[in-house]
C-alpha positions as CSV (number, residue, x, y, z in Angstrom):
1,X,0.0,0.0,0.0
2,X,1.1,3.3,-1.0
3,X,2.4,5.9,1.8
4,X,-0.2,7.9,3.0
5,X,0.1,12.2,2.3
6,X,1.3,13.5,5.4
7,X,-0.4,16.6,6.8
8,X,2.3,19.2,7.6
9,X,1.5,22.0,9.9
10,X,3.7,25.2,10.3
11,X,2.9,26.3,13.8
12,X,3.4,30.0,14.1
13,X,2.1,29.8,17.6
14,X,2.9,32.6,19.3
15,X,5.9,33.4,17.6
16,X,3.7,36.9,15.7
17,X,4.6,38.3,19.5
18,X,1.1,40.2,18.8
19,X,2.0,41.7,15.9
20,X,-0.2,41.4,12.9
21,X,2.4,42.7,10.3
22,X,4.9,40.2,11.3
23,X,2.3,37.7,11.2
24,X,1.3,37.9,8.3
25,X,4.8,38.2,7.0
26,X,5.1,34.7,8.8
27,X,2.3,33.5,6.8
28,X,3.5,34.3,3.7
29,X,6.8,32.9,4.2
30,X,5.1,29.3,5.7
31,X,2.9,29.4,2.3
32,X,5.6,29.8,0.3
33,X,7.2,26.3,1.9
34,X,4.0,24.5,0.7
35,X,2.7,23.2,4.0
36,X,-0.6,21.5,4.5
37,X,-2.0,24.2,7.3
38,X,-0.8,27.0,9.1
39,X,-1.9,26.8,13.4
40,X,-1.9,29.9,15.9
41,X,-2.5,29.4,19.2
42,X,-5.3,31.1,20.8
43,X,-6.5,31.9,24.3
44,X,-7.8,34.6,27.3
45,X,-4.2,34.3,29.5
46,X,-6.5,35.0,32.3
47,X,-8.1,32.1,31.7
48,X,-5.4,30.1,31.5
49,X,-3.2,30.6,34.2
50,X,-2.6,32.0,37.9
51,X,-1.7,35.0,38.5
52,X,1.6,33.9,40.2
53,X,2.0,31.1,37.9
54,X,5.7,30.4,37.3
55,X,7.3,30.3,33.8
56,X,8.7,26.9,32.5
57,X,13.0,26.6,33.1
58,X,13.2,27.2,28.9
59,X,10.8,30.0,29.4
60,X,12.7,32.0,31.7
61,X,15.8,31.7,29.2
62,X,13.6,32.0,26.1
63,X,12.0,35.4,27.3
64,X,15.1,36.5,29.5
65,X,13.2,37.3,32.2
66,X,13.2,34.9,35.0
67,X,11.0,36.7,37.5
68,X,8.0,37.7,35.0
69,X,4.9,35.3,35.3
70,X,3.7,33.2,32.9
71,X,0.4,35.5,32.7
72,X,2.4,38.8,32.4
73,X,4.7,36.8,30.0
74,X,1.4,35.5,28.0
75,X,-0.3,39.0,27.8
76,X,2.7,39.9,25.4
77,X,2.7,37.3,22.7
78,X,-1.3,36.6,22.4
79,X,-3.8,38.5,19.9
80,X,-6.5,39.4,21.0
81,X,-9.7,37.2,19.7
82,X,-10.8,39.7,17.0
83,X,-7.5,39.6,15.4
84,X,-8.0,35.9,14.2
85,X,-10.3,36.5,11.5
86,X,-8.2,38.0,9.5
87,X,-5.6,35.9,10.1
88,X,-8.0,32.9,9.4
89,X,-8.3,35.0,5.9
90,X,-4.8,35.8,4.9
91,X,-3.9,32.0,5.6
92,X,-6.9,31.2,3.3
93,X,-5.8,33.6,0.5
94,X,-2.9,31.2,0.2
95,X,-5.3,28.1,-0.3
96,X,-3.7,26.5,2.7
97,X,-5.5,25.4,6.0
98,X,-6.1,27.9,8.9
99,X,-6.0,26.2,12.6
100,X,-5.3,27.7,16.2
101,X,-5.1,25.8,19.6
102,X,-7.3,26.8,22.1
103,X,-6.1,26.9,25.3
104,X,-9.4,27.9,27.3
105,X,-13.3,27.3,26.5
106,X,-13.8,30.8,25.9
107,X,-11.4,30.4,23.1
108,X,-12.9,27.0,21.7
109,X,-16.1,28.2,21.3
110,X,-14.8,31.7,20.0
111,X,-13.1,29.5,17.4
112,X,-16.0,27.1,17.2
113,X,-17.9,31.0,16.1
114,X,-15.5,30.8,13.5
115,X,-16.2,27.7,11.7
116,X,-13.5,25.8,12.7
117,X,-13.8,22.1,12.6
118,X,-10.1,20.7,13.5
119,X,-8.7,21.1,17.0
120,X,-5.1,20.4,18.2
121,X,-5.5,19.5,21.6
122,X,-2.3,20.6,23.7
123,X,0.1,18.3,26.0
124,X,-1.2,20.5,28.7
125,X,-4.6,19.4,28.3
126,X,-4.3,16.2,28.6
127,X,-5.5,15.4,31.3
128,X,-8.6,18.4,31.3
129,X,-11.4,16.8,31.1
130,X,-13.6,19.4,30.3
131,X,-11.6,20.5,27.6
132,X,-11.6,17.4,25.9
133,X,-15.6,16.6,26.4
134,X,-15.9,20.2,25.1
135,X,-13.5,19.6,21.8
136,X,-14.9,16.0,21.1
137,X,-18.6,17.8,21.4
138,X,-17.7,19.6,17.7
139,X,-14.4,18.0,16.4
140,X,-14.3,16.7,12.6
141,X,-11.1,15.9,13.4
142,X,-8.8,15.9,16.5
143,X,-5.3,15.7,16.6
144,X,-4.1,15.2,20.6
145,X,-0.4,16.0,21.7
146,X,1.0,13.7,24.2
147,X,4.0,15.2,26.2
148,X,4.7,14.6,29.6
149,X,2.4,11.8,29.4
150,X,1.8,8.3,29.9
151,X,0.8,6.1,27.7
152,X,-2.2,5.2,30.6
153,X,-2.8,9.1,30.6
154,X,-2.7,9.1,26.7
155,X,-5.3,6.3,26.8
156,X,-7.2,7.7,29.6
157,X,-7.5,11.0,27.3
158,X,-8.9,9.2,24.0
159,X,-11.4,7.0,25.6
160,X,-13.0,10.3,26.7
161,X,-12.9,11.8,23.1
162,X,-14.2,8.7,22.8
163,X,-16.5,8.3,25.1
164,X,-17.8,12.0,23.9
165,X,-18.9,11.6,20.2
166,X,-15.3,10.9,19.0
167,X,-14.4,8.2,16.6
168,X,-10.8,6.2,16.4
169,X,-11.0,7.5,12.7
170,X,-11.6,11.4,13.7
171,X,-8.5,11.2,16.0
172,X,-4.3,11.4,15.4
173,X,-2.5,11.0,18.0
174,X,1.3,13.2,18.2
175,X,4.1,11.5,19.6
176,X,5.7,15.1,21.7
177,X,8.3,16.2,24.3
178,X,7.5,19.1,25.6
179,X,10.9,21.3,26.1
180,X,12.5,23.6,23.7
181,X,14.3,22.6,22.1
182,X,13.8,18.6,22.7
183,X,16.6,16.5,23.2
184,X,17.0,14.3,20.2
185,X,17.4,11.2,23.3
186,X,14.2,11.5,24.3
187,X,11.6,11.9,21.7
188,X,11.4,8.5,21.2
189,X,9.5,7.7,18.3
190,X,9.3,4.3,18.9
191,X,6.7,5.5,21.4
192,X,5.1,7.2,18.6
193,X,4.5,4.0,16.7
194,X,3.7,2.1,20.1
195,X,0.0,4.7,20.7
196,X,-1.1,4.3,17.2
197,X,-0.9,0.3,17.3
198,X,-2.1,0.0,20.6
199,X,-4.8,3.1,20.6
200,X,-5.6,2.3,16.8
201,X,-5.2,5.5,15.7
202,X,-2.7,7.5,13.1
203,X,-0.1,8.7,14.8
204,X,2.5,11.5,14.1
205,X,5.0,13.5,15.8
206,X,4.9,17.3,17.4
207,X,8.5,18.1,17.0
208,X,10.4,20.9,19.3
209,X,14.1,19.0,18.1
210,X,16.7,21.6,16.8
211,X,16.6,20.8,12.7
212,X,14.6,18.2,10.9
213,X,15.7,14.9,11.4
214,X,13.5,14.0,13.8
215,X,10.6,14.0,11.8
216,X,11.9,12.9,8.3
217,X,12.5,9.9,10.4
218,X,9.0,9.7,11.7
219,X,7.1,9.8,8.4
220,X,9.6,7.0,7.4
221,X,8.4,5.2,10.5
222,X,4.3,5.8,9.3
223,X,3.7,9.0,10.7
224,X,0.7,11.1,9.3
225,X,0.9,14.6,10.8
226,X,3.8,16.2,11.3
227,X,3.8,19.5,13.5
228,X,6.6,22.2,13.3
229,X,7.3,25.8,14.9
230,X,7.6,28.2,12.5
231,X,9.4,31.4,12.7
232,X,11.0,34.0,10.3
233,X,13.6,34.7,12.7
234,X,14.8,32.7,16.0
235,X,16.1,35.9,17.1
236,X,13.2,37.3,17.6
237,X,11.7,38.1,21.6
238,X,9.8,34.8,22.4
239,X,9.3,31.4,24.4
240,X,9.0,29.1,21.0
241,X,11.3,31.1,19.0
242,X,14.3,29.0,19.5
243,X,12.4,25.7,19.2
244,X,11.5,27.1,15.8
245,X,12.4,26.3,12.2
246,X,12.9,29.5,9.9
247,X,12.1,29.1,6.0
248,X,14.6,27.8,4.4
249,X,14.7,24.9,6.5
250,X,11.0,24.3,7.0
251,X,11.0,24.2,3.0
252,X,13.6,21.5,3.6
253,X,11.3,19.8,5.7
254,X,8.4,19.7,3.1
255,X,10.4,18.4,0.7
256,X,12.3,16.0,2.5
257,X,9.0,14.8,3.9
258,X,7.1,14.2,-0.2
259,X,10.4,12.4,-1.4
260,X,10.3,10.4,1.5
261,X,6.6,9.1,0.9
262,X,7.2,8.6,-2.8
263,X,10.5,6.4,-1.3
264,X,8.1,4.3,1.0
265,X,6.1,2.9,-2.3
266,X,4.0,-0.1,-1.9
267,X,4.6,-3.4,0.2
268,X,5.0,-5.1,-2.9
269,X,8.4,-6.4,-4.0
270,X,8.6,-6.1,-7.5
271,X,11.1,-4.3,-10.6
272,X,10.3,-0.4,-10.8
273,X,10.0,1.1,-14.2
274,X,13.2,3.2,-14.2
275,X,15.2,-0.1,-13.4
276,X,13.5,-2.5,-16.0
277,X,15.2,-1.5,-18.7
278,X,18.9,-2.0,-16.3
279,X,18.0,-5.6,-15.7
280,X,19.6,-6.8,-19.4
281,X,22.7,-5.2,-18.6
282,X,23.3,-5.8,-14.7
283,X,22.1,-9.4,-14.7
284,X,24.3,-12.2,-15.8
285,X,23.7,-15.6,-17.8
286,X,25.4,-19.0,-18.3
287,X,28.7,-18.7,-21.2
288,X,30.8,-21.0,-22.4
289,X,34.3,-20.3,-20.5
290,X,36.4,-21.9,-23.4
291,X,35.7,-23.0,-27.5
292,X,33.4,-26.1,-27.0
293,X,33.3,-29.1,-29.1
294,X,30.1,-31.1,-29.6
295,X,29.8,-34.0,-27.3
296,X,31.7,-32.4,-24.4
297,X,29.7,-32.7,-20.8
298,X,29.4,-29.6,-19.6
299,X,30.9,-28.6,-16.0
300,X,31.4,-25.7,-13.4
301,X,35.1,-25.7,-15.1
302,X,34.1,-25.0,-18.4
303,X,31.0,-23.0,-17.4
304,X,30.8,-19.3,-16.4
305,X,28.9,-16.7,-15.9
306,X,28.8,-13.1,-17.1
307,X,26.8,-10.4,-18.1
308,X,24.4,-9.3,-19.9
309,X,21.1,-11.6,-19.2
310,X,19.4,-13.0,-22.3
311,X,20.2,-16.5,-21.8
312,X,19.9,-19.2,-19.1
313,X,20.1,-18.3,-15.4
314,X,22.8,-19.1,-13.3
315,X,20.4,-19.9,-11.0
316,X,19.7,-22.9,-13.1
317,X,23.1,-23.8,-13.8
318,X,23.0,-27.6,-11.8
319,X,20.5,-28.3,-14.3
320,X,23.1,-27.7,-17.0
321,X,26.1,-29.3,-15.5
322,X,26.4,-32.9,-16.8
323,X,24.6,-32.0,-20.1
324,X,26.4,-33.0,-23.3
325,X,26.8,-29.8,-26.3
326,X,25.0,-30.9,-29.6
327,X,26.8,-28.2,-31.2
328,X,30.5,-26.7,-31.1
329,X,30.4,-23.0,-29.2
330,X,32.8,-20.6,-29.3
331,X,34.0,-19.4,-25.7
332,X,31.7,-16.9,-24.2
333,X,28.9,-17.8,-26.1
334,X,25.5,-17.6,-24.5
335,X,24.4,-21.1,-23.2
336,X,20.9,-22.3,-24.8
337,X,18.4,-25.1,-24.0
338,X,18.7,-25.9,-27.7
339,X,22.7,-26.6,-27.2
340,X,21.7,-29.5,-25.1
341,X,22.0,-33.0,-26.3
342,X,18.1,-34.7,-25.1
């Protein structure tokens, strides 16, 4: 069976730091890679988090400001609701996909307003039950994040999309590891393979690694979905900007990704078209090592075999040995049946 099309989403995120010219200068530059979708993150930060909520270790690095909460820090990098209509349209304009995570219910139904059918549930929200009734309520499709989870929590978290309207078919489930940038020793993407057999689900990988390796490997290992950060600039004031890729190598990543599922073909073993017309030259037959008389018995001494094809196989050549010639033969003359005493 063919590989199926994976579904590549450039996640801008946060990464716009609230500015709607640089967004949409982000936009353009993620269209221009060819992706499948392009996914913002919206939410109320007040809704969200405490007020004396504590910023992540790779936040407090990422924003240089260790002492800041995560609300005052979140209040800086998140549009407002209204902003995400036009958003939604300049991401349309290119003909590619608009999403945005919700991270509060205020948001998901704000989104739900919208028209939007396909939800990213974040590795945060796991374990929100709430949340998940609420997205499984008006989901076409879900695709669930799974860092800093178990697989029990990751099962736990499906059987109530489940449980809420979902189907195994409506959901993909994202192998993730939730620092940035993620150690290449622990996204294990074995894992990744593990959930979809086990949860019968497809499977794919949200990928915070440094470069692309990562998840060229994971569509070669069946993933579906592949999710990316996606900035113009990682020097740019932000918590995901260093976790991000920047154009030239997200276009990389597309393109690695499409030759990689035309590599994966079918599992069906059988000569491709551009190597058919090789097979004369690289294959060998059976040839008469030295002149042959009629009469002689054929042997592995006087036998060998060469290229091209076009006569017998070697693979047949114990059904030759032993034969007597009913014709003399030059050496290095292509063995036939016809050569062949009865």
């Amino acid at each position: 069976m063919a590989q199926t099309r994976t579904f590549i989403i450039a996640e801008i995120g946060v990464n716009h730091n609230a500015d709607m010219a640089l967004a949409k200068e982000m936009i353009r530059a993620a269209a221009a890679c060819q992706v499948d979708a392009i996914k913002f993150q919206t939410a109320i930060p007040e809704l969200v988090q405490t007020r004396s909520a504590p910023k992540a270790e790779y936040q407090k690095v990422t924003t240089g400001n260790a002492e800041e909460s995560q609300l005052e820090m979140s209040r800086k990098f998140h549009f407002a609701h209204d902003a995400f209509p036009e958003l939604k349209a300049e991401v349309e304009r290119y003909g590619i996909q608009f999403l945005s995570t919700a991270f509060d219910l205020k948001s998901l139904d704000y989104l739900t307003e919208m028209g939007e059918k396909v939800y990213k549930i974040p590795s945060g929200e796991i374990t929100n039950l709430p949340y998940l009734r609420a997205i499984a309520s008006r989901a076409e499709k879900v695709f669930i994040s799974t860092g800093m989870a178990t697989f029990e929590e990751v099962a736990a978290a499906v059987d109530a999309l489940l449980q809420a309207g979902q189907t195994r078919e409506q959901i993909t489930v994202l192998q993730c590891n939730t620092e940035y940038p993620s150690p290449f020793e622990d996204v294990n993407l074995n894992a990744m393979v593990t959930m979809g057999q086990e949860l019968g689900l497809a499977y794919g990988l949200s990928d915070h690694t440094p470069g692309i390796e990562a998840s060229l490997a994971a569509v070669a290992m069946g993933a579906t979905l592949i999710e990316k950060h996606f900035t113009t600039d990682r020097s740019l004031p932000g918590p995901d900007q260093h976790a991000s890729l920047i154009p030239s190598e997200f276009d990389a990543l597309v393109k690695g990704i499409r030759r990689i599922e035309l590599a994966m073909g079918s599992s069906v073993k059988v000569p491709s078209p551009s190597e058919e017309k090789n097979k004369y030259i690289a294959r060998r037959s059976i040839y008469a090592a030295v002149d042959l008389k009629a009469g002689e018995v054929l042997s592995m001494d006087n036998l060998v075999v060469l290229r091209p094809e076009g006569g017998i196989s070697p693979m047949r050549i114990d059904e030759l040995v032993g034969r007597r010639l009913n014709v003399d033969l030059a050496a290095q003359t292509a063995i036939a049946w016809d050569h062949l005493e009865p």
